[in-house]
C-alpha positions in Angstrom: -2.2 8.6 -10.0 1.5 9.4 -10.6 4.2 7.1 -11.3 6.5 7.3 -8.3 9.7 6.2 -7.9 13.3 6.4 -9.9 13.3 5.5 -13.9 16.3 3.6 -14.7 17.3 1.3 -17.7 18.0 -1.8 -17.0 19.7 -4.7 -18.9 21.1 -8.5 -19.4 22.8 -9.7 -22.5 20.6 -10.8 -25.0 17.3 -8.7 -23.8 16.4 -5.2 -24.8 16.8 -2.9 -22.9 13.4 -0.8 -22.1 11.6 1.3 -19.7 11.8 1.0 -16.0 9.7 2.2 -13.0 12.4 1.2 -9.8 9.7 1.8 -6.8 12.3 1.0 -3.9 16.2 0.7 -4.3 16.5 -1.0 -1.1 14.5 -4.9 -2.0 14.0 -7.4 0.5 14.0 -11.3 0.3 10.4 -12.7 0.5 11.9 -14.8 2.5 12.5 -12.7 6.2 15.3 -13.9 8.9 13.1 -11.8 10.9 12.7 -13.4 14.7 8.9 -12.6 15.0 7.9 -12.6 18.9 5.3 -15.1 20.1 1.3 -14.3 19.2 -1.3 -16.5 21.5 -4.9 -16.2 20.1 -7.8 -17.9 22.0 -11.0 -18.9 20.3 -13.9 -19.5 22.4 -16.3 -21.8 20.7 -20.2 -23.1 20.7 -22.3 -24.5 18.6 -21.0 -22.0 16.2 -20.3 -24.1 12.8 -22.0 -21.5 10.4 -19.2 -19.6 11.7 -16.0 -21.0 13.1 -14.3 -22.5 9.7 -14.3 -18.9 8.6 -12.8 -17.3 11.8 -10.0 -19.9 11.8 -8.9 -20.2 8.2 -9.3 -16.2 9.0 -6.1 -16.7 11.8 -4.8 -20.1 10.2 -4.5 -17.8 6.5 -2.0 -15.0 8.5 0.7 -17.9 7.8 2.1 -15.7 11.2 5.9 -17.8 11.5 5.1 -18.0 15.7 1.5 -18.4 16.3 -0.2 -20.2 19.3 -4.1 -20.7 18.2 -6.1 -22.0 20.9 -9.5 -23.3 20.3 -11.7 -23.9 23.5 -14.7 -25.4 22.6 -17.6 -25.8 25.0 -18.8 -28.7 24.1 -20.9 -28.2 20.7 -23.7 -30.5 19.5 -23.6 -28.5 15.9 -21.1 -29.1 13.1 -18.8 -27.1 14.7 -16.2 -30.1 15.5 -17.2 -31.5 11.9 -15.8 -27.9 10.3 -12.7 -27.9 12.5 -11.4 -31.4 12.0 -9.5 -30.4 8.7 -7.5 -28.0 10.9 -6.9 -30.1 13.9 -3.2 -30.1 13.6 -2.9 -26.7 13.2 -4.1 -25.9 16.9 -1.7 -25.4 19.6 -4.1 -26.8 21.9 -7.7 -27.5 21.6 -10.6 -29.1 23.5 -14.5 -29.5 23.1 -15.6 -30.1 26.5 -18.3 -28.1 28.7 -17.3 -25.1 30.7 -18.6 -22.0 32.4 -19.3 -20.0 29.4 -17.6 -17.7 27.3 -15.6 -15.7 29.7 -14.3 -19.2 31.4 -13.4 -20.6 28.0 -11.4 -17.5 27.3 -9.8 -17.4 30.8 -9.2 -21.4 30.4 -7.0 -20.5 27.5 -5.5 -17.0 28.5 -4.2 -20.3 31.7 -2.6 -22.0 28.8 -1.3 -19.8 26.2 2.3 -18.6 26.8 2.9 -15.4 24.0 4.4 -12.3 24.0 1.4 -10.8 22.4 -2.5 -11.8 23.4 -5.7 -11.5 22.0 -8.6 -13.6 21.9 -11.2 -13.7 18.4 -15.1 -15.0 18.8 -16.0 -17.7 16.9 -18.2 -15.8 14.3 -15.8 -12.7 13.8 -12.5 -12.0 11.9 -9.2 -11.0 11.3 -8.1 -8.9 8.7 -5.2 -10.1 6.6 -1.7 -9.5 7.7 -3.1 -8.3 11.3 -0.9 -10.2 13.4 2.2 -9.3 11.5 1.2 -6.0 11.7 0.8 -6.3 15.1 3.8 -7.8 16.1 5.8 -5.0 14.5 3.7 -2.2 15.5 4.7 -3.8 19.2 8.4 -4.1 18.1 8.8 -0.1 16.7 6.2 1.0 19.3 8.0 -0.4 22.6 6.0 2.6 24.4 2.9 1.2 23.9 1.3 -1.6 25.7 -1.9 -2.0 24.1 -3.9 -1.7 20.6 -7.1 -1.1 18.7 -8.4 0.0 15.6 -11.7 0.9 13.8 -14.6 -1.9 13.6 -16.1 -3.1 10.2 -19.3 -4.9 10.7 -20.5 -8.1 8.4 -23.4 -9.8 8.5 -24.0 -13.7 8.2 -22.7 -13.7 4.9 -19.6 -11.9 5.1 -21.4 -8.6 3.2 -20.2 -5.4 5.0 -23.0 -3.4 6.8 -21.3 0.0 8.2 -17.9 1.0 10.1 -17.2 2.4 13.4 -14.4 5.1 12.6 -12.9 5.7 15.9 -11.2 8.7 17.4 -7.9 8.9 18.4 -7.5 6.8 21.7 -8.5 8.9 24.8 -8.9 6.9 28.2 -11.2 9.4 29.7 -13.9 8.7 26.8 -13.1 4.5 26.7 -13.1 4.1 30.5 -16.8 5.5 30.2 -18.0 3.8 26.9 -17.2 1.0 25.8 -16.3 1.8 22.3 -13.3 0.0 21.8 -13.7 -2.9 18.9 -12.8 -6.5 20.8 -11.5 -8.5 17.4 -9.2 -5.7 16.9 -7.6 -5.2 20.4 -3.9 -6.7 21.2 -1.9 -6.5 24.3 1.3 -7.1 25.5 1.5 -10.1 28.2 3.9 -7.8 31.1 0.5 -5.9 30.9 -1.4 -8.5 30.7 0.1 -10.1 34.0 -0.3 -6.7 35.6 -4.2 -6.6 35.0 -5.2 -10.9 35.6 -7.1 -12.5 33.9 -10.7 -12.3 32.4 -13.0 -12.1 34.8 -15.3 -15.5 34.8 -18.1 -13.7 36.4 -19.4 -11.8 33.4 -21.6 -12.8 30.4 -21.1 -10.1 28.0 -19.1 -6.9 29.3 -15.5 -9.2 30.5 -14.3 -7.3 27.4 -14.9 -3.7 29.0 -13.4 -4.9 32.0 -10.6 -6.3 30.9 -10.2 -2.9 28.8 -10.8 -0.9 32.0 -7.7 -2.8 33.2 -5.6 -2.5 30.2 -5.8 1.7 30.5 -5.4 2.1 34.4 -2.3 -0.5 33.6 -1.0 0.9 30.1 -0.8 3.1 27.3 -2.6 2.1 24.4 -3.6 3.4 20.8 -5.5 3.4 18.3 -4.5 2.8 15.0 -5.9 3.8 11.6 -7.1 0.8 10.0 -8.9 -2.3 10.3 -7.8 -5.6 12.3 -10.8 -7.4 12.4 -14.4 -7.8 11.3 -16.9 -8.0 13.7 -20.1 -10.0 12.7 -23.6 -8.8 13.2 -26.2 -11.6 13.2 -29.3 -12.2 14.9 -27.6 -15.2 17.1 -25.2 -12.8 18.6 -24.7 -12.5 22.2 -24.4 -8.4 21.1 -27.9 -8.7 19.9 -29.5 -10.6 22.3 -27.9 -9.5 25.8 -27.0 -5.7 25.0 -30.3 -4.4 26.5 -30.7 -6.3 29.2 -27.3 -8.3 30.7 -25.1 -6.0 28.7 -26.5 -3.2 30.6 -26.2 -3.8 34.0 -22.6 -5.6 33.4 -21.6 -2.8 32.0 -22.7 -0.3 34.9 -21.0 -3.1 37.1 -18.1 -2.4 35.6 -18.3 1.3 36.1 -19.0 0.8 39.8 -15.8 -1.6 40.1 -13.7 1.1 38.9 -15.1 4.0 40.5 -16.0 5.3 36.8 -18.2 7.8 38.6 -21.0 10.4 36.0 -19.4 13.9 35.5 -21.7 16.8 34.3 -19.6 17.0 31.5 -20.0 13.2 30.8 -23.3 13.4 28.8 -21.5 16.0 26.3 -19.0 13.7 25.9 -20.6 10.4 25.5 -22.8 12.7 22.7 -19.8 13.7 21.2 -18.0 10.3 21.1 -21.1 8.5 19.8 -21.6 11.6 17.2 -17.7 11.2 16.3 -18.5 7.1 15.5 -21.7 7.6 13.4 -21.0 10.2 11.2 -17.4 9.4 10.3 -18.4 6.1 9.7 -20.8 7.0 7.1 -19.2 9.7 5.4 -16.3 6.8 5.1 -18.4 4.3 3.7 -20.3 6.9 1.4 -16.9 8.3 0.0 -15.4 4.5 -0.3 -12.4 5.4 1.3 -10.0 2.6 1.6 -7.9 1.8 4.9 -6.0 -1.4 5.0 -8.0 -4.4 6.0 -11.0 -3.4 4.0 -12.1 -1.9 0.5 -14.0 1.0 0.3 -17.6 1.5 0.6 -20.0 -0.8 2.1 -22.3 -3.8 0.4 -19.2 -5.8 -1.0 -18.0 -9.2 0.5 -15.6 -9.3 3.0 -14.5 -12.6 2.0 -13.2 -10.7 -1.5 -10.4 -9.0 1.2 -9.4 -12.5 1.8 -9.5 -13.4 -2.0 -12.3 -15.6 -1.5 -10.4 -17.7 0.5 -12.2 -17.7 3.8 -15.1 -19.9 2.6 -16.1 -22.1 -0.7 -17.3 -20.4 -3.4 -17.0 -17.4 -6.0 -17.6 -14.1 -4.4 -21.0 -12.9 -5.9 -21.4 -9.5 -7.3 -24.1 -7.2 -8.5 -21.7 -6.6 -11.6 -19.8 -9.7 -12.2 -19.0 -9.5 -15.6 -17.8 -5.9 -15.3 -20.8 -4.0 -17.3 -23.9 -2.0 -15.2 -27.1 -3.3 -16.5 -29.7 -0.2 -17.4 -33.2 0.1 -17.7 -33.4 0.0 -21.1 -31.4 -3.3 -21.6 -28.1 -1.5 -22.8 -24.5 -1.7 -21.2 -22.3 0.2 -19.8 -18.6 -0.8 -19.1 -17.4 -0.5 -15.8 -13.8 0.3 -15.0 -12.1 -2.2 -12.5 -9.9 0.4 -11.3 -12.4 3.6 -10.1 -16.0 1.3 -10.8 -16.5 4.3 -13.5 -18.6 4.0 -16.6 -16.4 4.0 -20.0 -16.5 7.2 -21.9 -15.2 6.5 -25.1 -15.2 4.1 -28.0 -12.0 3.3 -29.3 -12.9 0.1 -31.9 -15.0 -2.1 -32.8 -13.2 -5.6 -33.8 -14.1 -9.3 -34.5 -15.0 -11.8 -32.4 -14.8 -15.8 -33.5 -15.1 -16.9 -37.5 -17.1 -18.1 -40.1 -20.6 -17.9 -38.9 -19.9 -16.9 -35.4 -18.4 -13.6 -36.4 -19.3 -10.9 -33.9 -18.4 -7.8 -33.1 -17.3 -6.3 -29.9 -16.6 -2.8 -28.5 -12.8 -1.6 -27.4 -14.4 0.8 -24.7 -11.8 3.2 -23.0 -12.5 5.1 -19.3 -10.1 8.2 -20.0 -9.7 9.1 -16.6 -8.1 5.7 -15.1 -6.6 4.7 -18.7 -8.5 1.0 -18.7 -9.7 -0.3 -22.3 -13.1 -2.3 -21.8 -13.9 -5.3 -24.1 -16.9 -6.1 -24.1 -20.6 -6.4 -26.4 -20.7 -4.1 -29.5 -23.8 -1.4 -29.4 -26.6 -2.8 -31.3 -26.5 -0.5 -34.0 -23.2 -2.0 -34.7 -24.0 -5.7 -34.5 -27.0 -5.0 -37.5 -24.5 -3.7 -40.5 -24.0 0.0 -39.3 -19.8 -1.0 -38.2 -18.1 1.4 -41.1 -20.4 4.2 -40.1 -18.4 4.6 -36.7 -15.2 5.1 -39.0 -13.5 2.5 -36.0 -13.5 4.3 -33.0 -13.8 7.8 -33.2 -16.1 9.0 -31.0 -19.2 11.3 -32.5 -17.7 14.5 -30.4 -14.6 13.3 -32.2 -16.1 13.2 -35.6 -17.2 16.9 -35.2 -13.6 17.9 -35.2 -11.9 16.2 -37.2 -11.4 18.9 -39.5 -10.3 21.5 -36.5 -7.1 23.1 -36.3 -6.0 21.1 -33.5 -6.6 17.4 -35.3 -5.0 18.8 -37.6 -1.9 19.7 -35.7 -2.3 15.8 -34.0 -2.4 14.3 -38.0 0.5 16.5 -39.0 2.9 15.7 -35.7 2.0 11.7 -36.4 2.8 12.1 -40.2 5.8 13.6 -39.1 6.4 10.7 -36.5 6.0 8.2 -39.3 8.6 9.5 -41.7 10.9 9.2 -39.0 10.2 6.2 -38.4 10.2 5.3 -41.9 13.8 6.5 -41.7 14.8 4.6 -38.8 13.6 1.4 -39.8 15.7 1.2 -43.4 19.0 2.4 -41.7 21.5 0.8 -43.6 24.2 0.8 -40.8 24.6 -3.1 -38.8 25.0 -0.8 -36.0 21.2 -0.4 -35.4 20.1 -4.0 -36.1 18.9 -5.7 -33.5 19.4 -9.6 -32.4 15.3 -9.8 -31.3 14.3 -13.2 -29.9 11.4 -15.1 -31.7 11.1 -18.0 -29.3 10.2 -16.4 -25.7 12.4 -17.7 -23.0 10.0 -17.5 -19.8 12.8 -18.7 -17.5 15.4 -16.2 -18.7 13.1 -13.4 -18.1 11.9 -14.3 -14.5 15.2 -15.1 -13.4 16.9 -12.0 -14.9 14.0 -9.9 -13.4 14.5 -11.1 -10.1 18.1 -10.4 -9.6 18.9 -8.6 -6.4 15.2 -10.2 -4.6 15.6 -13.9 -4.9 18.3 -16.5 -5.5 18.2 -19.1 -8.2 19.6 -21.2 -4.9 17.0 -20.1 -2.5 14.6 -23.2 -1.7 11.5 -20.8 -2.4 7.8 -22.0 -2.6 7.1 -20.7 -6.8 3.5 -20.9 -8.5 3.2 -20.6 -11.8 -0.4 -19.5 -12.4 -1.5 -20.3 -15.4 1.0 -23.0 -16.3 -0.1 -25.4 -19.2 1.8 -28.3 -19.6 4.9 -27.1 -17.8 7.5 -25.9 -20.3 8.2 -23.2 -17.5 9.0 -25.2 -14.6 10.7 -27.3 -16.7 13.0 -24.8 -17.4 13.2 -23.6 -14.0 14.2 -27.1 -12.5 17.4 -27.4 -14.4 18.2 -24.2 -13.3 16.9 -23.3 -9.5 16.4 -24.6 -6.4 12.9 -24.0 -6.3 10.1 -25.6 -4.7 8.0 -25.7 -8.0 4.7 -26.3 -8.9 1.7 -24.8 -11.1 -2.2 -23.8 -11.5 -3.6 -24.9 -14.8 -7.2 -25.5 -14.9 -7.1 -27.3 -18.1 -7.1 -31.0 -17.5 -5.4 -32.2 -21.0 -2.5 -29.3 -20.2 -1.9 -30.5 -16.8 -1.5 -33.9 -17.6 1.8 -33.2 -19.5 3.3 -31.8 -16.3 2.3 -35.1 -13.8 5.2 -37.1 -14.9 7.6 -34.5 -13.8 8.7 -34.2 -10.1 6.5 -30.8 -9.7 2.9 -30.8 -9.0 0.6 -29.3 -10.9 -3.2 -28.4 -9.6 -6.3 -28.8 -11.7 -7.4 -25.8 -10.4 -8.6 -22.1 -11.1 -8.3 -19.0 -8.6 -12.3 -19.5 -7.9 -11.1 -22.8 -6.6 -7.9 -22.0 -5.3 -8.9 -23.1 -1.5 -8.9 -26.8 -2.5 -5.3 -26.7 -3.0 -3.4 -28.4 -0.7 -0.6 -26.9 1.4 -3.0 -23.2 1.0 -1.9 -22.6 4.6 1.7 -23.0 3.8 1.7 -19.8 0.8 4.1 -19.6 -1.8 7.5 -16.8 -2.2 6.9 -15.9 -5.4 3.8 -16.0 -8.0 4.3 -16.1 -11.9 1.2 -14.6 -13.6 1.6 -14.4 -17.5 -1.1 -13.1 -20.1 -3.3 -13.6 -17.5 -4.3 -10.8 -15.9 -6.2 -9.2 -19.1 -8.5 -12.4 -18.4 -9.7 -11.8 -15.1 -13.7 -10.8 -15.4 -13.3 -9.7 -11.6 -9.4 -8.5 -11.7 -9.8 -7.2 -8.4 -10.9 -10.5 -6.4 -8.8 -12.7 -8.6 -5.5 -10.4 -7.2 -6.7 -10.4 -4.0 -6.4 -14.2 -4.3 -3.1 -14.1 -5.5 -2.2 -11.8 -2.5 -3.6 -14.2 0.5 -1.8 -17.2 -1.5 1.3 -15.3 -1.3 3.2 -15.3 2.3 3.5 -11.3 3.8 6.3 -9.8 1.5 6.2 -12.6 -1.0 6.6 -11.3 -4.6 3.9 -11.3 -7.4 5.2 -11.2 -11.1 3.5 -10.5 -13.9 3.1 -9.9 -17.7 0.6 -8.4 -19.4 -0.5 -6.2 -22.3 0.2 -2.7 -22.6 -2.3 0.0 -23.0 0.4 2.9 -23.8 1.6 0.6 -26.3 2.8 2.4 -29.5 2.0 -0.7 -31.5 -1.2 -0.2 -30.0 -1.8 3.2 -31.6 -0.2 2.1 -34.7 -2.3 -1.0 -35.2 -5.8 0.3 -34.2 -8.1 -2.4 -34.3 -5.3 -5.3 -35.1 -3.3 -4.7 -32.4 -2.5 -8.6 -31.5 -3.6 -8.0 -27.9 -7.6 -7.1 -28.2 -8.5 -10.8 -28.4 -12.4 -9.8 -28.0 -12.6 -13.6 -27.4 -10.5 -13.9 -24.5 -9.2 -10.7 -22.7 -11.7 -8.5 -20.8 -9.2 -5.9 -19.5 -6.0 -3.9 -21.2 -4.3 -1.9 -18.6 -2.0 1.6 -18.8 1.4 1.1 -16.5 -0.7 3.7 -14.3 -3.9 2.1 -14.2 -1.8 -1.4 -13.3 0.2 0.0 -10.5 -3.2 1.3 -9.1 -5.4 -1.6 -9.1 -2.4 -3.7 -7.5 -2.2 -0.9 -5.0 -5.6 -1.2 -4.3 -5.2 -4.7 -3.9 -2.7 -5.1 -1.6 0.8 -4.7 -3.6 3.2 -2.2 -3.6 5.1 -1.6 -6.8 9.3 -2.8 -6.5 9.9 -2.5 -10.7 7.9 -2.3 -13.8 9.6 -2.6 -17.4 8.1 -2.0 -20.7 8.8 -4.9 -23.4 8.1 -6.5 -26.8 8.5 -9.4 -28.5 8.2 -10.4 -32.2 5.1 -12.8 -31.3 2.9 -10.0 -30.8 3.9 -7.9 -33.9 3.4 -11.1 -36.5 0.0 -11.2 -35.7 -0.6 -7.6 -36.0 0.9 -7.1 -39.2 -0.7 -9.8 -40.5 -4.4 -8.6 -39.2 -3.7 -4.9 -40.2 -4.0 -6.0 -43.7 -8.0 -7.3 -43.1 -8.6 -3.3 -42.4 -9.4 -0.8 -44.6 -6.3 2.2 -44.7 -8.9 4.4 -42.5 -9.7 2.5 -39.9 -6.0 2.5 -38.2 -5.0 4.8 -35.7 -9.0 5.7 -35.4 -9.0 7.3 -39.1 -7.5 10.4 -38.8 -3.8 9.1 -40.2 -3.0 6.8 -43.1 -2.3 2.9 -42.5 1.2 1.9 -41.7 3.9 2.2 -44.5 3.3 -1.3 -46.0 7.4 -1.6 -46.5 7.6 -2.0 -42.5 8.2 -5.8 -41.9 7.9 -7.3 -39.1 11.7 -7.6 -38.1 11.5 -3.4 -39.0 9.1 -2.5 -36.6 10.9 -4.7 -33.9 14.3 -2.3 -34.2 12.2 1.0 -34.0 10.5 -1.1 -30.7 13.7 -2.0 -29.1 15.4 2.1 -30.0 12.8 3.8 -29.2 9.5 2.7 -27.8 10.3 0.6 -25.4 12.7 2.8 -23.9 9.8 5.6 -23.3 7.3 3.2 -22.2 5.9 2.2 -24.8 6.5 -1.2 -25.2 4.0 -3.5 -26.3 3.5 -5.9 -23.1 4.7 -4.8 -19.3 6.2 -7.2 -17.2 6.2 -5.7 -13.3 7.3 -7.2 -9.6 4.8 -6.4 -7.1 5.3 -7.1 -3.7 2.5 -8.3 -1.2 1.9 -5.8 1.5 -1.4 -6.3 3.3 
């Protein structure tokens, strides 16, 4: 996937300056002046526990700045009050108390609510994230249309996603006749709304179609192409048990009302429509197409949309450590980026010391630029390491003597000497001033310039955040609302005596934190990233802790790093202990993509605490193993302090820097 967007340098005293990705000129505050317009959203409830804590943190989670959530409960003799209680303050009204059924709970609320914008969610479905903002503003740019749908995503009881219902565009002629249109995803408009009356009391199961029949003799509506809702399919459903038999003649009633009378033509159509809703609903799931408010394909949890934040738990997963199983016992790595197998070996490196030495695999997917660490082949854990020369593949061994590796030895020679040259410049012109001790602070608030104010009063998390040295720093210098995620108990300790809070908590058990519902501006995620054994969930958690527009910034290794092609095996970054993941700048901006950021910068940088290491590593390795054997080791005259000035004139200027530190701002 291409880069888009503007390359520009950018600078502050005392940094190097480096590569830049600008996504958007025109940056926005996470925190909006925006005057959202009233939503009311009525619940109707019973004896639905399994259920209802999901659907409500599902509305509760939106963080929408003007919500009205009413909960009508009729009465339940389950857990269901039990599941609520933790959110009673969060309701605009609520009462468990016996009534006429689902349609007269739902009317009872409709009575009470008082919002621009209406809808009303079942007590086992779901909303997608961000649907009510997206709704309000759809309303706001859209003042033409009255009413709105979108496609259907079915669940079952545990969240896992069965199939799709991909709609076609909205046509009254075909939804006055069958009722197609998805009930979680449908909002309205309350001048419409007080056109058409209220739900109709009288029915069990079709007071949706009615009410829909209404909405199009009344208004204009649309569909829209994406996903506001999950609908859940489950063996207690009132779908499932009423369709054949009440659902039926309701939903002839409800022709009759409205004179909906049969056409000849209508039996084409209602094939057609039904056609139209099977078959692009598979080919979508079958091609694992993405739309916002889902992933792509079918099988994965639904909760991993909400970054596991809809119920207790880590979201389980056939491949949870990132490599496919075969049949034969072997491994293959999977990309977290396209789900593709790896393709190539680039090293094989050391893992632990002493007696636990092991040795593990850099494994590299060419096509989405993702290095893989992970186990070693088993020829390679029983003595047979120097025989893969480090990484060259076998196809790669076959030509090394070819006329093209040749060229690709000669044009890196060639790059050395330069180099070479660079680096013992006598001039004090080229020298460069590079920091040793990392200053955390300085970066993030340099970085941030033009999108948030040191004197903003903004909700920050650093993730990740050991004893505290960062917000620390940060206090003496912003008005922050500060605090941390540090799952290591003895870490945050240190941080307790200070006036910021830091949780004893990973992203698996994020939903324990208290104030979730409020969400945070702005997300600090160092070194972290390359940890992630499921990168994808773990950023989807980080995007629902985030409020809508909130900013996500983050520092991680860098697979286009030169030092990385320099080093070979000891570049500081493998860590075959720790990291699981090294990312390309492409491969970074399309798993955040895919996760529900959109790119606003990216820079390349280095810093002399990554090259020490490597440097001092390189020196364990024969001179064949670097750069994959097919170029001598690195000029051993290069110090340290020389390979940071040909960094900060040249590499990190193209790209190439050893670590990239990108803002990403939440989007859905």
């Amino acid at each position: 996937m291409p880069l888009r967007g503007v390359a520009k340098i950018i600078s502050r005293p005392g940094v190097d300056r480096g590569f830049s990705i600008m996504k958007s000129q025109n940056v926005e505050s996470p925190i909006s002046s925006v005057s959202w317009p009233r939503i009311s959203i009525v619940t109707p409830s019973y004896n639905q526990g399994k259920y209802i804590e999901r659907t409500v943190r599902s509305v509760l989670l939106q963080r929408y700045p003007n919500l009205e959530y009413i909960l009508m409960d009729g009465g339940s003799t389950d857990d269901t009050l039990d599941r609520i209680a933790p959110y009673r303050d969060q309701f605009s009204y609520f009462v468990s108390e016996p009534d006429g059924g689902q349609a007269d709970a739902i009317a009872k609320g409709f009575a009470r609510s008082s919002g621009e914008i209406m809808a009303y969610l079942n007590s086992d479905d779901l909303l997608a994230p961000d649907a009510l903002h997206f709704a309000a503003n759809f309303f706001r740019e859209n003042p033409n249309i009255d009413w709105i749908y979108s496609h259907r995503c079915y669940i079952d009881d545990d969240d896992r996603v069965l199939r799709y219902w991909i709609l076609p565009p909205h046509w009254d002629f075909l939804m006055r006749r069958w009722d197609y249109i998805p009930q979680e995803t449908c909002f309205w408009r309350r001048s419409l709304f007080e056109k058409t009356g209220n739900i109709d009391r009288s029915y069990r199961f079709a007071m949706d179609y009615d009410l829909f029949v209404r909405l199009m003799n009344k208004g204009r509506g649309r569909r829209l192409n994406r996903f506001l809702g999950a609908f859940r399919e489950h063996g207690t459903s009132k779908t499932k048990q009423l369709l054949e038999t009440v659902g039926t003649l309701e939903m002839l009633r409800v022709r009759r009302k409205f004179r909906i009378s049969a056409a000849v033509t209508d039996g084409f159509f209602g094939l057609l429509l039904g056609n139209w809703v099977l078959y692009a609903g598979r080919y979508f799931a079958a091609a694992a197409h993405f739309l916002p408010g889902g992933f792509g394909g079918i099988g994965y949890d639904y909760n991993e949309v909400w970054g596991g934040l809809l119920r207790p738990g880590d979201s389980s997963s056939a491949d949870r450590d990132g490599f496919r199983q075969h049949d034969d016992g072997f491994y293959s790595p999977l990309c977290p980026v396209t789900h593709g197998v790896a393709d190539r070996v680039l090293h094989t490196v050391q893992s632990g010391q002493g007696d636990e030495i092991k040795w593990k695999a850099i494994h590299l997917n060419s096509k989405s630029q993702v290095a893989i660490i992970g186990p070693a082949a088993e020829q390679e854990e029983t003595g047979l390491k120097s025989d893969l020369s480090w990484g060259c593949p076998a196809n790669d061994q076959v030509a090394f003597n070819s006329k093209r590796t040749r060229v690709r030895r000669l044009l890196r020679g060639l790059e050395r000497s330069v180099l070479e040259i660079v680096c013992r410049w006598p001039l004090d012109l080229w020298r460069t001033n590079v920091r040793r001790n990392n200053r955390r602070n300085d970066d993030i608030l340099w970085f941030t310039q033009g999108l948030v104010s040191k004197d903003d009063e903004i909700a920050f998390l650093n993730v990740g955040s050991l004893g505290g040295e960062l917000l620390s720093a940060l206090a003496g210098q912003t008005k922050w609302k500060l605090s941390g995620l540090e799952p290591e108990s003895a870490a945050a300790a240190e941080a307790l005596p200070q006036r910021w809070q830091i949780f004893r908590k990973d992203l698996s058990q994020v939903r324990e934190v208290p104030g979730l519902l409020q969400g945070f501006d702005l997300i600090f995620l160092e070194n972290q990233l390359q940890h992630f054994e499921e990168p994808r969930a773990s950023l989807r958690t980080l995007a629902i802790l985030l409020k809508l527009r909130g900013l996500l910034i983050l520092r991680t290794p860098n697979l286009d790093s030169a030092q990385r092609k320099w080093f070979g095996p000891a570049w500081t970054h493998w860590k075959p202990e720790k990291h699981r993941y090294i990312y390309s700048r492409k491969s970074l901006i399309k798993l955040l993509e895919q996760t529900g950021f959109s790119l606003v910068k990216l820079h390349a940088v280095s810093d002399l605490e990554s090259t020490d290491p490597g440097v001092e590593h390189l020196n364990i390795y024969p001179a064949s193993d670097a750069r994959c054997a097919d170029n001598a080791k690195m000029p051993a005259p290069m110090h340290v302090e020389e390979i940071a000035r040909v960094r900060h004139l040249l590499w990190d200027k193209l790209g190439k820097g050893d670590e990239i530190l990108a803002i990403f701002r939440r989007v859905s």
